[in-house]
N, C-alpha and C positions, 0 to 999 in steps of 0.2 A: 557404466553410467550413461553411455550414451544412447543408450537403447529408452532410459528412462524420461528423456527429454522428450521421446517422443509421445509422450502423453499428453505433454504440455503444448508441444507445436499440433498436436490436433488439435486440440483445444482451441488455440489463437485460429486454425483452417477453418474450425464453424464459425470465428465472425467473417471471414471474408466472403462468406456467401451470401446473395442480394437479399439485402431485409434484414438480416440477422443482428440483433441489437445484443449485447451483452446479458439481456434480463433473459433473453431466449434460450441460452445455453445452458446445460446440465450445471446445480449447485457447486460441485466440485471440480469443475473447468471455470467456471463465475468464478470461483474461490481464490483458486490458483492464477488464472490472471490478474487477478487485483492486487493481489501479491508479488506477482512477478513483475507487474508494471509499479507500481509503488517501489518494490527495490531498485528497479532500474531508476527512475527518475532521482529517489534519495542517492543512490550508486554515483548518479553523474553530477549533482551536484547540494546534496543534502539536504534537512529540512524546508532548505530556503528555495529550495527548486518543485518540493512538493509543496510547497504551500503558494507558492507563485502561481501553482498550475492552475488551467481554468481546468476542469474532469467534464466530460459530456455531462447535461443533466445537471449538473451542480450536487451531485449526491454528497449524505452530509458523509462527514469524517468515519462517523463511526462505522461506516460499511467496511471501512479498511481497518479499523479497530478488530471487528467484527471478522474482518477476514485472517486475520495474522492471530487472532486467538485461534480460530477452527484447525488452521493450517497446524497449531504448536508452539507457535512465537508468542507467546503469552509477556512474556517481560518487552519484547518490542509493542506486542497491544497496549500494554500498559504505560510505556512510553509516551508512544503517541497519543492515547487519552490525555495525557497527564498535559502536553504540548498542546492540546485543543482546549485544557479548560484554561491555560494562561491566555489566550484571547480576551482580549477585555471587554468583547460585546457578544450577544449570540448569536448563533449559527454563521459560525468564518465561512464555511463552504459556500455560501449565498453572496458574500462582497468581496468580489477581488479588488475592490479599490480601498476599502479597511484593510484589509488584508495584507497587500502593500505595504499600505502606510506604516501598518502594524509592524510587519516584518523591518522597514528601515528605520523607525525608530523604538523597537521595540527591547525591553529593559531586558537588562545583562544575563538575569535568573532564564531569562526564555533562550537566550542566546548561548548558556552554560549547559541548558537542559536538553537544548536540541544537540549539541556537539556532544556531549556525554551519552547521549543515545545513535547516534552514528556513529561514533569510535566504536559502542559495542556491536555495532550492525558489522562494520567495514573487519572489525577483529576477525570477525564470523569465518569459516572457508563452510560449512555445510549450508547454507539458507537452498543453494537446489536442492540440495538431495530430498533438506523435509518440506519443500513444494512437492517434489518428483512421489517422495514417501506419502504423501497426504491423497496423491491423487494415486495411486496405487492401491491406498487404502480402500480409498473411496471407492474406485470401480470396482474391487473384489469382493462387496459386502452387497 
């Protein structure tokens, strides 16, 4: 399995080179880091730590929607959709200071929905493997 991560740490080695912006990298390395960084940051401290975050760009939600379907996490895509349309204004990605607000007074159902979709994340032990698998795929075809 550790042979397979190394797909993904190349991946992360094309942004460190000068200029390199995330839109620049292959769809299935773009993929898998968005993924990989989205579990990290829910990992360390759940929805309320991805939804705190400012993302370069302000890109909307759904890129990560969009990325956790490609990968095979369809029921966490569906998740997190479900978590971005409780926002009670549009486009959260655009105000972190709604956003905020939203998050520290935000009603119990949003607060039940996100804990009930990190419990299923945190349950998880394979989420690398179907990054590692997805980019596997990916470069093989």
């Amino acid at each position: 399995m550790v042979q397979d991560r190394a797909a993904l740490l190349a991946c992360y080695a094309m942004l460190k080179q000068p200029g390199e912006r995330l839109q620049s990298v292959s769809e299935p390395c773009r993929t898998a880091i968005i993924v990989d960084t989205a579990l990290g940051i829910i990992g360390n401290g759940g929805f309320q730590y991805f939804f705190e975050a400012n993302f370069p760009d302000d890109p909307d939600y759904s890129l990560f929607i969009e990325a956790f379907d490609r990968v095979g996490l369809s029921e966490i895509a569906q998740g997190m959709a479900t978590l971005v349309t409780m926002f009670p204004f549009e486009a959260p990605h655009q105000s972190a200071e709604r956003r905020l607000r939203f998050l520290e007074t935000g009603p119990a159902e949003f607060e039940q929905a996100a804990q009930q979709l990190e419990n299923s994340i945190y349950a998880r032990t394979d989420l690398d493997a179907i990054v590692d698998d997805f980019l596997r795929r990916s470069t093989a075809s």
